[in-house]
TILO-301250 format. One record per residue (C-alpha): residue number from 1; y negated, z, x. Coordinates in steps of 0.02 Angstrom, whole numbers. Layout:
BEGIN
<NUM,<Y,Z,X>>
...
This chain:
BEGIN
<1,<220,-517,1457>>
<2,<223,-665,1555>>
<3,<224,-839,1548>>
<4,<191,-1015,1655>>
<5,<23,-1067,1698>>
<6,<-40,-1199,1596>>
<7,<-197,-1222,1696>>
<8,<-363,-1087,1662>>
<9,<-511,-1111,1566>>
<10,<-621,-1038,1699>>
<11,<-552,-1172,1845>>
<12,<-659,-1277,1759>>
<13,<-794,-1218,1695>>
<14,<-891,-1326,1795>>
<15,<-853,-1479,1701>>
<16,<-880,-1402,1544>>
<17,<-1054,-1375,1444>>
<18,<-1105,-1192,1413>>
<19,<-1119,-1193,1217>>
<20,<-925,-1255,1233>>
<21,<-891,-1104,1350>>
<22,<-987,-989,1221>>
<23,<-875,-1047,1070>>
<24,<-704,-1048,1163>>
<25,<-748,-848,1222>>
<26,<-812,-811,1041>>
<27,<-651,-874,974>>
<28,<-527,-800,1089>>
<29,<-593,-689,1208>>
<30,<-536,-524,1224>>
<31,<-360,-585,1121>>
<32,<-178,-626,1140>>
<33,<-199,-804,1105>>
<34,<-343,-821,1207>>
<35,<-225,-774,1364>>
<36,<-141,-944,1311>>
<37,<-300,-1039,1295>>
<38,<-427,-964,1409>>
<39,<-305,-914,1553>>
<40,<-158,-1028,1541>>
<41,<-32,-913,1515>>
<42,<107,-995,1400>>
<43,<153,-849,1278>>
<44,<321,-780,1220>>
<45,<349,-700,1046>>
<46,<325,-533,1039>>
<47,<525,-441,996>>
<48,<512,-378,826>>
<49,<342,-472,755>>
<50,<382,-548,600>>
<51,<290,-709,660>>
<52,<327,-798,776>>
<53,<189,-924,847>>
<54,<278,-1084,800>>
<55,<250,-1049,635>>
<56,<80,-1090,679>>
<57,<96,-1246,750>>
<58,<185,-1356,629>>
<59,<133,-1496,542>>
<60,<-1,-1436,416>>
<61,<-23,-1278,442>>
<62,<-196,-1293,487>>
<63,<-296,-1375,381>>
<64,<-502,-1443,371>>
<65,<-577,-1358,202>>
<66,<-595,-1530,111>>
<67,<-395,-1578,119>>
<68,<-339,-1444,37>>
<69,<-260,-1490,-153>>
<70,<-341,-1446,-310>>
<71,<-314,-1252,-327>>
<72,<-238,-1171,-452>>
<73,<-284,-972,-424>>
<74,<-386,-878,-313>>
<75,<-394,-720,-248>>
<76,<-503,-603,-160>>
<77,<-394,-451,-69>>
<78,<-484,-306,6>>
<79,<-381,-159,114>>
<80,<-481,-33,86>>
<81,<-529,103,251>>
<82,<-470,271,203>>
<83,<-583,379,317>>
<84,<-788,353,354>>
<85,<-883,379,506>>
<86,<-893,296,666>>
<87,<-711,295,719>>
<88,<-644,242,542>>
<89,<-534,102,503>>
<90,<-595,-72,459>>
<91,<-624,-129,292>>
<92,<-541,-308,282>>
<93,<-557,-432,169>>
<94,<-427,-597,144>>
<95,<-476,-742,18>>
<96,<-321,-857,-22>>
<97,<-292,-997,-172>>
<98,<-112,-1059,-242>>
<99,<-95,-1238,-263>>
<100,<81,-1344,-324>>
<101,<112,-1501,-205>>
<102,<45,-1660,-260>>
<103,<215,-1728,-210>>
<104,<381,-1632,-212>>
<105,<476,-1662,-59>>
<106,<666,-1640,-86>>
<107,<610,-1577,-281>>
<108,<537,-1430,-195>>
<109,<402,-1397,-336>>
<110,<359,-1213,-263>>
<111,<180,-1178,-238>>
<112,<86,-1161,-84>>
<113,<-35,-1011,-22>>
<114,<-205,-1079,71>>
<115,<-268,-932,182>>
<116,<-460,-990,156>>
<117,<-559,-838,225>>
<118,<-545,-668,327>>
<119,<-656,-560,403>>
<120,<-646,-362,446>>
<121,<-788,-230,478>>
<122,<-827,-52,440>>
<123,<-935,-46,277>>
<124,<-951,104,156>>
<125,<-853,83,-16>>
<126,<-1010,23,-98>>
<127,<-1048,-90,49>>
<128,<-855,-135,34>>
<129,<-854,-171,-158>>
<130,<-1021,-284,-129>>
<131,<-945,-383,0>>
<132,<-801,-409,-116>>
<133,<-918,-478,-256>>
<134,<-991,-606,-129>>
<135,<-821,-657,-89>>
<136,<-776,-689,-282>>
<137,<-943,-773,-325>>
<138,<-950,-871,-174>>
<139,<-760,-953,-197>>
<140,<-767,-949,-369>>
<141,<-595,-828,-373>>
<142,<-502,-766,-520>>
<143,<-530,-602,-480>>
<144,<-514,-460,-329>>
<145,<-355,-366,-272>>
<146,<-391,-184,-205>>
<147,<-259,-62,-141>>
<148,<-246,101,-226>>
<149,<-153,184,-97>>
<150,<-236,334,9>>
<151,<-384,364,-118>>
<152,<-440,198,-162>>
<153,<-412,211,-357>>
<154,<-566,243,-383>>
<155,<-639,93,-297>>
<156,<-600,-36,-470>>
<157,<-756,91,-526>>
<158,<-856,90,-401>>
<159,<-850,-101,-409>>
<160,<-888,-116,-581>>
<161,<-1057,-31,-546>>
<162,<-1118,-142,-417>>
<163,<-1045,-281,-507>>
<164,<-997,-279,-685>>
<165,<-946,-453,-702>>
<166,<-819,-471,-563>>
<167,<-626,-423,-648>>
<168,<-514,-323,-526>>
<169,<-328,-292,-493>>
<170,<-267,-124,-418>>
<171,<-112,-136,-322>>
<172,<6,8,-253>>
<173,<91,-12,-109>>
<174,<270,103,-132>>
<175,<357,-2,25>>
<176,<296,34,208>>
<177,<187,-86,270>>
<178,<362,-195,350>>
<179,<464,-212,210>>
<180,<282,-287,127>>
<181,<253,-385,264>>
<182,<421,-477,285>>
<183,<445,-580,115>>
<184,<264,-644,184>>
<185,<324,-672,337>>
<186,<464,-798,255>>
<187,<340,-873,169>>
<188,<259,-928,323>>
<189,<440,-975,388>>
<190,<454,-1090,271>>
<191,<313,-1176,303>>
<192,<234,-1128,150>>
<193,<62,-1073,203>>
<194,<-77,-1177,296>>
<195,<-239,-1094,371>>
<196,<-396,-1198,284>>
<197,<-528,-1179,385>>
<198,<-616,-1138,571>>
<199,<-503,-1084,697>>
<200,<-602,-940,717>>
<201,<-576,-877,532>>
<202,<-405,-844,555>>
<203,<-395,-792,753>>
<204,<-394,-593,730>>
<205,<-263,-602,558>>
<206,<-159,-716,672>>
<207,<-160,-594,821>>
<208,<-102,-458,709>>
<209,<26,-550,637>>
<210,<108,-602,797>>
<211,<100,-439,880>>
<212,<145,-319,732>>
<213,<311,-254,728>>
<214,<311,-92,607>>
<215,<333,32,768>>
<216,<261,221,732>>
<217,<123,212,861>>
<218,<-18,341,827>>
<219,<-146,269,933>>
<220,<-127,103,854>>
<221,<-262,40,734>>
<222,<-197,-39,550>>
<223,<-174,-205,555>>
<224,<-301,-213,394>>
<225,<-326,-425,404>>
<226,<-124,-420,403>>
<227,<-144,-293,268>>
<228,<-269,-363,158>>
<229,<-164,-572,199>>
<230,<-3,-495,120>>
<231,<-97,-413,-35>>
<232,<-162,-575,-71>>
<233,<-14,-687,-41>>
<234,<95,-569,-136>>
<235,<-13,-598,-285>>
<236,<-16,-766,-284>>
<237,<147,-825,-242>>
<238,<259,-681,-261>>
<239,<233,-625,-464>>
<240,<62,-543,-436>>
<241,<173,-389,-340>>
<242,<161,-264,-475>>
<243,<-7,-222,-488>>
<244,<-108,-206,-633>>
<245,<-161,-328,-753>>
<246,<-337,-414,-685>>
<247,<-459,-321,-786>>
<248,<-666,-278,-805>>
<249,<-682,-98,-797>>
<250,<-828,-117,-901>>
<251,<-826,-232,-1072>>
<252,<-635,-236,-1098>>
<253,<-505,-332,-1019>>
<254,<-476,-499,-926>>
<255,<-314,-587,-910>>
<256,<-275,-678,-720>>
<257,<-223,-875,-743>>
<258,<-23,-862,-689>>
């Protein structure tokens, strides 16, 4: 795909300090946004990705930590690999929070999803479920979303013996991974979402949203960050998407703040 030249990072890397260099390849290097802003290439959308990269560039969409409103709910969403071993799927985790405007603009009083968190790696389903116990203790969530789909049922268990404490929601998916994806997408659209945190944090989820388009390609990888981003805005902003009530596996049950 091409685009005009905006001017390359490397023409000037003379001018430019080395630890600067270091953090502008460890953020985009090797990505489709870093062809924008390491080699100048002005990008176009991608036919058929539900998001388009406007989306984020408007007003508020990216946000410092510290500005974001008091928070309502929070949510820790894990897409689950299905398969071990070297080759195997990533594991990928998204933490989000709901918040309600401070001020309604045109009496819109809908709340907001804040994208605080994502990361991806290949862990083992114990290394998964303690990861996803961090996650919870360390933003203080409401509880953790899993996907049950492709064998994971059993991973509310396997949680609850690494970490008793931490409540769970399991979540089927029984829509392909598009028709999930596009009420999200909207969401976005409407300016509904903002990105709290370092660029970095979100540059791998953003890359899959922009270049994901639902085709049947069986040498493509899953686009688990996208995955794991819709789980957990779907919970919080879209009637908790039919999943099960948040719950401890062990020492009875545990309803989610709505």
């Amino acid at each position: 795909m091409r685009g005009a030249d905006l001017g390359r990072t490397g023409d000037n890397r003379a001018n430019l300090f080395p630890a600067a260099l270091a953090e502008l390849d460890a953020q985009y290097g090797g990505t489709r946004l870093g062809r924008q802003e390491l080699d100048g290439v002005l990008l176009e959308d991608i036919e058929g990705a539900l998001w388009k990269q406007w989306m984020f560039e408007v007003e508020g969409f990216r946000l410092a930590r510290g500005s974001v409103p008091p928070l309502e709910r929070v949510v820790v969403a894990v897409d689950p690999a299905v398969t071990a071993g070297e080759t195997a799927d990533l594991t990928a985790f998204t933490v989000a929070r709901r918040s309600y405007p401070l001020e309604a603009m045109y009496g819109d009083r809908r709340p907001r999803g804040y994208v605080l968190h994502t990361e991806q790696a290949r862990r083992t389903p114990t290394a998964a479920m303690r990861r996803a116990a961090d996650l919870y203790r360390e933003h203080q969530a409401d509880y953790v979303v899993i996907e049950a789909n492709n064998g994971g049922e059993y991973l509310p268990a396997l949680l609850a013996e690494v970490a008793p404490h931490v409540p769970c929601r399991l979540v089927h998916a029984t829509r392909g991974k598009r028709a999930r994806a596009a009420p999200v997408a909207m969401l976005y659209e409407q300016s509904r979402v903002s990105h709290a945190g370092p660029l970095r944090t979100f540059t791998a989820l953003e890359e899959q949203m922009t270049t994901y388009v639902g085709a049947a390609d069986p040498e493509a990888r899953s686009p688990d960050l996208l995955d794991s981003a819709i789980w957990a805005l779907t919970d919080l902003l879209m009637d908790g998407g039919g999943g099960t009530t948040p719950r401890l596996a062990q020492g009875g049950r545990l309803a989610g703040r709505r």
